[in-house]
C-alpha positions as CSV (number, residue, x, y, z in Angstrom):
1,X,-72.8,32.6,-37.8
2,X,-69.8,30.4,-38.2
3,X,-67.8,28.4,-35.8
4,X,-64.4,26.3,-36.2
5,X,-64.3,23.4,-34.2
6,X,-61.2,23.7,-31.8
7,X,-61.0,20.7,-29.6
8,X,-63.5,17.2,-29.4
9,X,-62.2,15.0,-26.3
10,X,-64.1,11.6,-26.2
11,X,-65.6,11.6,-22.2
12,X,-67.0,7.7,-23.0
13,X,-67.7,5.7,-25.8
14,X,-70.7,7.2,-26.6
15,X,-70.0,10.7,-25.4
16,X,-67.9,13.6,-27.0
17,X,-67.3,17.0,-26.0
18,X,-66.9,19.6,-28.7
19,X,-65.4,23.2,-28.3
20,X,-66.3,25.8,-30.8
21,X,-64.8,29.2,-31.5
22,X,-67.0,32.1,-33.3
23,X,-65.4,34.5,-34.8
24,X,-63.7,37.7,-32.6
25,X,-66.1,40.3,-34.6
26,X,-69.1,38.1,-33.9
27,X,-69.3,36.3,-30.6
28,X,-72.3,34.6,-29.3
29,X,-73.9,36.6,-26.8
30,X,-75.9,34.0,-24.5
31,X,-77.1,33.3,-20.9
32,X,-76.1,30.2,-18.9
33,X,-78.8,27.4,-19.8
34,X,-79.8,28.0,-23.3
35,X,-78.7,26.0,-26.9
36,X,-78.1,26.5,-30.0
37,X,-78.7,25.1,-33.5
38,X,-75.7,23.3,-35.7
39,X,-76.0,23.3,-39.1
40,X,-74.3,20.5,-40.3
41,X,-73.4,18.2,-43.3
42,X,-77.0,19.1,-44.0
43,X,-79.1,18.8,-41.6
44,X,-79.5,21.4,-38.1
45,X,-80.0,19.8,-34.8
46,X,-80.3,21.6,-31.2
47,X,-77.5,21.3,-28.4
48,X,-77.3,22.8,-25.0
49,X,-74.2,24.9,-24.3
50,X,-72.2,22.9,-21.7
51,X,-70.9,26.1,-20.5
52,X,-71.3,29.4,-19.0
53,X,-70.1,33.0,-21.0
54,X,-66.1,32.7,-21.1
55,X,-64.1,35.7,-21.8
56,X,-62.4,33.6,-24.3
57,X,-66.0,33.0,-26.2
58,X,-65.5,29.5,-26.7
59,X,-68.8,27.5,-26.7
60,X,-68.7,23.7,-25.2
61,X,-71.2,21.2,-25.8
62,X,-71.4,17.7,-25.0
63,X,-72.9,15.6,-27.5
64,X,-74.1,11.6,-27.1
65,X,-74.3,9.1,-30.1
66,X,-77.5,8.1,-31.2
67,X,-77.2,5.2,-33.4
68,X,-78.7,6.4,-37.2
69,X,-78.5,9.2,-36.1
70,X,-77.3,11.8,-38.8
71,X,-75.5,14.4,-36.9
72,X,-73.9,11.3,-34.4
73,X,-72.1,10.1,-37.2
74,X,-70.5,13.5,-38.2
75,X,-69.4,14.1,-34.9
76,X,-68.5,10.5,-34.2
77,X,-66.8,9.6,-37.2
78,X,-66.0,12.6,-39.6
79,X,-65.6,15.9,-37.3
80,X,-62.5,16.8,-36.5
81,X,-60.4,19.8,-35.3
82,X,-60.2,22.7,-37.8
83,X,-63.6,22.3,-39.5
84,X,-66.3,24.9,-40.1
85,X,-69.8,24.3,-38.9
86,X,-72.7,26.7,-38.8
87,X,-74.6,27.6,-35.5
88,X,-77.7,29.6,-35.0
89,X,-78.9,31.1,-31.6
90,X,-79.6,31.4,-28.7
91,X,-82.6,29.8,-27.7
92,X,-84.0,28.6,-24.9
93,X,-85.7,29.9,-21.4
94,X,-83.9,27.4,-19.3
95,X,-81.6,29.8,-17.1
96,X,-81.9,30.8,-13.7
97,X,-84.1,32.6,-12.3
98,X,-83.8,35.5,-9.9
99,X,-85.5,33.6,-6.7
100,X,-84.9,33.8,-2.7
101,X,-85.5,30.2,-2.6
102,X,-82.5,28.8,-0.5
103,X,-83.0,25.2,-1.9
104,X,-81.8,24.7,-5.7
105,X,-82.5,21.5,-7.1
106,X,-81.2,20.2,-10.5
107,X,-82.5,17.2,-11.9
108,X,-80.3,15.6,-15.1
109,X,-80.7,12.4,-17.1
110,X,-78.0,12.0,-19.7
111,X,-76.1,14.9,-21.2
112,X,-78.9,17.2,-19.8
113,X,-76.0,17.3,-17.4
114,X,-74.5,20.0,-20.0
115,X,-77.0,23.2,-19.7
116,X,-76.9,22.0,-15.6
117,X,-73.1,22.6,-15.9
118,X,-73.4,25.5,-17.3
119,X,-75.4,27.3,-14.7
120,X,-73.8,25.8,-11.9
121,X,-69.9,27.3,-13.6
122,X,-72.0,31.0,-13.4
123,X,-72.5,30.3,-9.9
124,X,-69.3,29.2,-9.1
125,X,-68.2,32.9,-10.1
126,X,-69.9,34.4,-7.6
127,X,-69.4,32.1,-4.8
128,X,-71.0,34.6,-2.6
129,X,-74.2,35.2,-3.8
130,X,-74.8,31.3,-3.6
131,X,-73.2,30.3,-0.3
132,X,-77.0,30.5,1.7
133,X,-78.4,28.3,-0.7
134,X,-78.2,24.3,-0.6
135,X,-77.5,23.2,-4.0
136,X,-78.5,19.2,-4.9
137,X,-78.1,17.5,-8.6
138,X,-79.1,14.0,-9.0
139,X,-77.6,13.0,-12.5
140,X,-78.6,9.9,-14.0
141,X,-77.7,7.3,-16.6
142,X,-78.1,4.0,-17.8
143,X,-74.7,3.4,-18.0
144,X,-72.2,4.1,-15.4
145,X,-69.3,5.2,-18.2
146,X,-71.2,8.2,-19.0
147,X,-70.8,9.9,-15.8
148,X,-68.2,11.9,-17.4
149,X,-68.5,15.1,-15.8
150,X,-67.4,16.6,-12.1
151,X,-68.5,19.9,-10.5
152,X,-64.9,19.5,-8.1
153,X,-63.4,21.9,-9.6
154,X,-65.8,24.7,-9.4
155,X,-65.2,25.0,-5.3
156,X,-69.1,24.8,-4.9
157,X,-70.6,22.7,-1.7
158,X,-72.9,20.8,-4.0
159,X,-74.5,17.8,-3.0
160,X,-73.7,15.6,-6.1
161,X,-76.1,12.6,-6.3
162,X,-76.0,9.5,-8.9
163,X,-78.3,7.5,-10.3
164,X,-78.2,4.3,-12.8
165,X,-81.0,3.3,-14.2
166,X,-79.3,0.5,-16.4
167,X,-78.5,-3.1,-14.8
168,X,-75.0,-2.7,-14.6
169,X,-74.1,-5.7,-12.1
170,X,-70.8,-4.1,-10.8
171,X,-72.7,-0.4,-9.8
172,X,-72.3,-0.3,-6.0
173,X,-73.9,3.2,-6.0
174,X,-77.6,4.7,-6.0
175,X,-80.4,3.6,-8.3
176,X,-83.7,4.7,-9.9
177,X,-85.3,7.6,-11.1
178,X,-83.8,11.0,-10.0
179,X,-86.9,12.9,-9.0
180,X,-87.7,9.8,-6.7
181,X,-84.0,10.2,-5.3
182,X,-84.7,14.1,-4.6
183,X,-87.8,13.5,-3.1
184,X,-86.4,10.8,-0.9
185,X,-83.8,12.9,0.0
186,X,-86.4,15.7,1.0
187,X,-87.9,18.6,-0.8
188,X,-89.2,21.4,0.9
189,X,-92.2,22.3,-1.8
190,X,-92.3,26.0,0.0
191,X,-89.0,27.0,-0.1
192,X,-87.0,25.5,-3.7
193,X,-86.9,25.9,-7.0
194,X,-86.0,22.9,-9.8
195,X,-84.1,22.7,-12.6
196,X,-84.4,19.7,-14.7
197,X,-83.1,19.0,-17.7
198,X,-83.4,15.3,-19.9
199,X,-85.9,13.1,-21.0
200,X,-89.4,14.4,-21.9
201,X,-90.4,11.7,-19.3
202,X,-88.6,12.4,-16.8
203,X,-89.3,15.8,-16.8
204,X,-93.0,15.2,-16.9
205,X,-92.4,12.6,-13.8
206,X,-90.6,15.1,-12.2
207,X,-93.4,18.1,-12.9
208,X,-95.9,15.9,-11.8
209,X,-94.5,14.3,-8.8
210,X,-93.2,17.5,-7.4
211,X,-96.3,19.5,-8.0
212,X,-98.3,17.0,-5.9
213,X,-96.0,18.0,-3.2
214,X,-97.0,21.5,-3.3
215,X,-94.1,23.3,-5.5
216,X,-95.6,26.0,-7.6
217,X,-95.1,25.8,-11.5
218,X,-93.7,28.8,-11.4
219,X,-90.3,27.2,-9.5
220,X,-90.0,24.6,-11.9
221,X,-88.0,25.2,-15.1
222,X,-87.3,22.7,-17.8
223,X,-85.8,21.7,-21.0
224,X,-86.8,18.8,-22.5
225,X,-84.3,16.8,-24.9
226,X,-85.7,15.0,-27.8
227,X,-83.8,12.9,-30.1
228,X,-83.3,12.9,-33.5
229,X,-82.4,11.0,-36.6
């Protein structure tokens, strides 16, 4: 279907968030969690939607340069406000799960923060349903400007945890790997389910250091992200 582009906000130097519009006949019908293809300036790539469903139908992403990377430099240097793009979708499995669990972990590196925001905004509407549950992310970066994003605003008690894994001299905070963080922070194997989203390694990390601790498969759900030229 087509989408205009309404809004791109620069969150960092290397970071943009991009809001789309579909058309009023033809909305995007999707769950919190899953992506979409762009077709653009000739090539298709895969983003997460950095949102939950909106009443307005607007579709967020957030999108990171890659340098040589194709698509980065349309949305980095030629996108703009106004301009038609092609999407195709949804995809994707990575969406939450109807579990008793009272322990929800989500694990992020980069912007695998956006399908982890998007979840968490569908729980923020029913603040109810969520209020027994601990909720934990550990989000981490290599650079400290690319924490961009803040779950404030949705009125959740989150326990927000970062991580740089770059050698920024003037970070005071955390460091390391984010599954090391969670497990150092406890994980109760028989009694939480995991979302992580990020690097194909740190997802495997994660999947193997958490199974070794006794979670079952079954409570761990994934996306991986894979760059492309």
């Amino acid at each position: 279907m087509p989408a205009r582009i309404v809004l791109m906000d620069r969150l960092a130097p290397e970071i943009v968030r991009v809001v789309l519009k579909t058309p009023p006949a033809t909305p995007l019908h999707f769950v919190a969690g899953q992506y979409i293809d762009v077709i653009a300036d000739g090539v298709r790539r895969s983003y997460s939607l950095a949102n939950s469903p909106r009443s307005d139908n607007l579709l967020e992403l957030i999108i990171k340069r890659y340098p040589g990377g194709h698509l980065s430099s349309f949305w980095f240097e030629r996108a703009k406000p106004n301009d038609l793009i092609r999407l195709e979708g949804p995809f994707g499995t990575f969406f939450r799960r109807n579990s008793e669990s009272k322990n929800i972990l989500f694990l992020a590196t980069g912007t695998g923060i956006a399908p982890v925001k998007a979840l968490l905004e569908e729980m923020a509407v029913d603040r109810e349903a969520s209020s027994h549950q601990r909720i934990r992310v550990f989000w981490g970066n290599r650079e400290a400007e690319n924490f961009c994003w803040d779950p404030v605003s949705l009125g959740l008690n989150i326990g927000f945890h970062h991580l740089l894994s770059g050698g920024d001299p003037n970070w005071a905070g955390r460091r390391g790997y984010v599954h090391e963080a969670a497990i150092d922070d406890g994980v109760d194997p028989t009694d939480t389910i995991v979302y992580a989203c990020g690097s194909s390694v740190m997802i495997a990390s994660a999947r193997n250091a958490l199974s070794a601790l006794g979670l079952p498969p079954r409570r761990f759900v994934s996306d991986a992200f894979v760059s492309s030229n």
